[in-house]
C-alpha positions as CSV (number, residue, x, y, z in Angstrom):
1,X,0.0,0.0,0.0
2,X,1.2,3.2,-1.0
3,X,-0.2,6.8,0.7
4,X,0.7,10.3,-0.3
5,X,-0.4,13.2,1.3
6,X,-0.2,16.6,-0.3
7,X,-0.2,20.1,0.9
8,X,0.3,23.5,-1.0
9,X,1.6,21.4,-4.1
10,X,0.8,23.0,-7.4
11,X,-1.9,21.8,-9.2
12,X,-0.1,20.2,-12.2
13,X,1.7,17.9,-9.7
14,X,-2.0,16.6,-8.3
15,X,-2.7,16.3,-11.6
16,X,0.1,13.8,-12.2
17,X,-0.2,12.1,-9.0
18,X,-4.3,11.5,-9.9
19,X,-3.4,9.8,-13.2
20,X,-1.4,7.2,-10.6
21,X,-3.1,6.9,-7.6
22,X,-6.7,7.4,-6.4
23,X,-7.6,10.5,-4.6
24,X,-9.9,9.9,-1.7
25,X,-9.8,13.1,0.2
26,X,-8.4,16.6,-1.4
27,X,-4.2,16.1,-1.8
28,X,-4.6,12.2,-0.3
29,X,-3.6,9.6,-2.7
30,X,-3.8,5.9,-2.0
31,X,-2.2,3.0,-4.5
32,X,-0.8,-0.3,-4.1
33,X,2.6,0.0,-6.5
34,X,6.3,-1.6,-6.7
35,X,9.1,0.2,-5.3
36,X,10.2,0.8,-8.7
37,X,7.0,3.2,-9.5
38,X,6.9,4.4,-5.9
39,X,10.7,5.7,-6.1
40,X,9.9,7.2,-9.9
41,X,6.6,8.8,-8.2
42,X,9.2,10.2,-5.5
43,X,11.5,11.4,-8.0
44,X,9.0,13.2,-10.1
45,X,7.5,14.8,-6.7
46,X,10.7,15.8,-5.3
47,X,11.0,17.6,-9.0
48,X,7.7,19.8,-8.8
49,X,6.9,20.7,-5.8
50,X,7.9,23.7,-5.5
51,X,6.8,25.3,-1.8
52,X,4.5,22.2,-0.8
53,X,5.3,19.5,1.3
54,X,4.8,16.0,0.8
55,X,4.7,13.0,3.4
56,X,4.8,9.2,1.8
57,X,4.0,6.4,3.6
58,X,4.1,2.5,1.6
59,X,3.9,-1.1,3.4
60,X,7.1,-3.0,4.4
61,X,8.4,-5.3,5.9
62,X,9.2,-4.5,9.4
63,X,8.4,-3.9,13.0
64,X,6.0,-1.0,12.3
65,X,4.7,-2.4,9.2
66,X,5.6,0.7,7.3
67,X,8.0,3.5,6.2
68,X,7.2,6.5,5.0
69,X,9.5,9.7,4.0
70,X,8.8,14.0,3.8
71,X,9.6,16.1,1.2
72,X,9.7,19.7,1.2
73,X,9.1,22.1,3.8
74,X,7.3,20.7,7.0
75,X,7.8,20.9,10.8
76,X,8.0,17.2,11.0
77,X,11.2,15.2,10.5
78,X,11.7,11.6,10.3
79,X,13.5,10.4,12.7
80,X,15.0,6.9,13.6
81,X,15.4,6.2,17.5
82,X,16.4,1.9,18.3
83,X,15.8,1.0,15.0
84,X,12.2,2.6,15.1
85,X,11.6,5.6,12.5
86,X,9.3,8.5,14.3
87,X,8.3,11.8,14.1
88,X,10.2,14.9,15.2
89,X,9.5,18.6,15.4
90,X,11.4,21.4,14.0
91,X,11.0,24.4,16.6
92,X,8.7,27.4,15.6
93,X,10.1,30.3,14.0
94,X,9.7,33.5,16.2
95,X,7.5,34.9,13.6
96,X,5.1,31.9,13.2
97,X,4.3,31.0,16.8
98,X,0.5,30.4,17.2
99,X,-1.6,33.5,19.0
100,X,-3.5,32.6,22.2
101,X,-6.9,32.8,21.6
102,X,-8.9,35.8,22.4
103,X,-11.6,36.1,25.5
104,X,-14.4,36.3,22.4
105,X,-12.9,32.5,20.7
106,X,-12.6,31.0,24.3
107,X,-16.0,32.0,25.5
108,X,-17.9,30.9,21.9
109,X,-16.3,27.7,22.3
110,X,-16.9,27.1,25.8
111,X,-20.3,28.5,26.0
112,X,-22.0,28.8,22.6
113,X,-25.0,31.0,23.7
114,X,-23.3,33.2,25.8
115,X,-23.3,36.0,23.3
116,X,-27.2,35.3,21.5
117,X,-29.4,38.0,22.6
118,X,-32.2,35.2,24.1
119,X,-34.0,35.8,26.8
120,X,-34.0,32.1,27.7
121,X,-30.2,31.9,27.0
122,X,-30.1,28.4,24.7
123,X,-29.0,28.3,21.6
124,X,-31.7,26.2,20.3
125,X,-34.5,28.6,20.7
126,X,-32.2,31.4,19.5
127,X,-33.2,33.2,16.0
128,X,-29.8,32.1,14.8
129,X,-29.6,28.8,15.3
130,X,-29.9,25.9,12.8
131,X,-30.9,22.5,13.0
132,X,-28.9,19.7,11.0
């Protein structure tokens, strides 16, 4: 089994890859290939694409059952600790650390009718609300 994630790739790369494999989700490709056409799909990946990043995953035979390899730009780095290959993080750039949320996000997640103008304070019988 081969898997291939995508993110941020150019559109002429997904393109390629969904002549190969079978895209189940948006930039998620799944195939069951050689190692010959998984390393030529690698190659021509590692070619085109550009500022995206990649993250391959195929079937082997190991411990873990799998390998899998990134490509491109990603906080998350292979690496191999007793023989076992796992994930590592890059540190965040100064300039890309994540903002706490704000009073107004912690409060609409932690009590959705707080803010609705409803005399009986639920969201159901609120004006605004929807049913699924």
């Amino acid at each position: 089994m081969l898997v291939i994630v995508t993110e941020a790739i150019p559109d002429r790369l997904r393109g390629y890859l969904s002549r190969w494999l079978l895209e189940v989700r948006a930039g998620v490709f799944l195939a069951d290939y050689s190692v010959k056409v998984r390393e030529m799909l690698v190659k021509t990946i590692k070619e085109n694409i550009e500022t995206g990043n990649v993250v391959i995953a195929w079937s082997t035979n190991n411990e873990s059952g799998f390998d899998f390899e990134t490509l491109g730009t990603n906080r998350r780095i292979p690496t191999e600790i007793d023989g076992f290959k796992l994930v590592s993080f890059l540190p965040i750039d100064s300039d890309e650390k994540a903002k706490p949320p704000s009073d107004h996000d912690a409060s609409s997640l932690t009590s959705p009718g707080k803010d609705i103008d409803n005399p009986i304070g639920s969201v159901e019988n609120s004006l605004t609300s929807k049913s699924l």
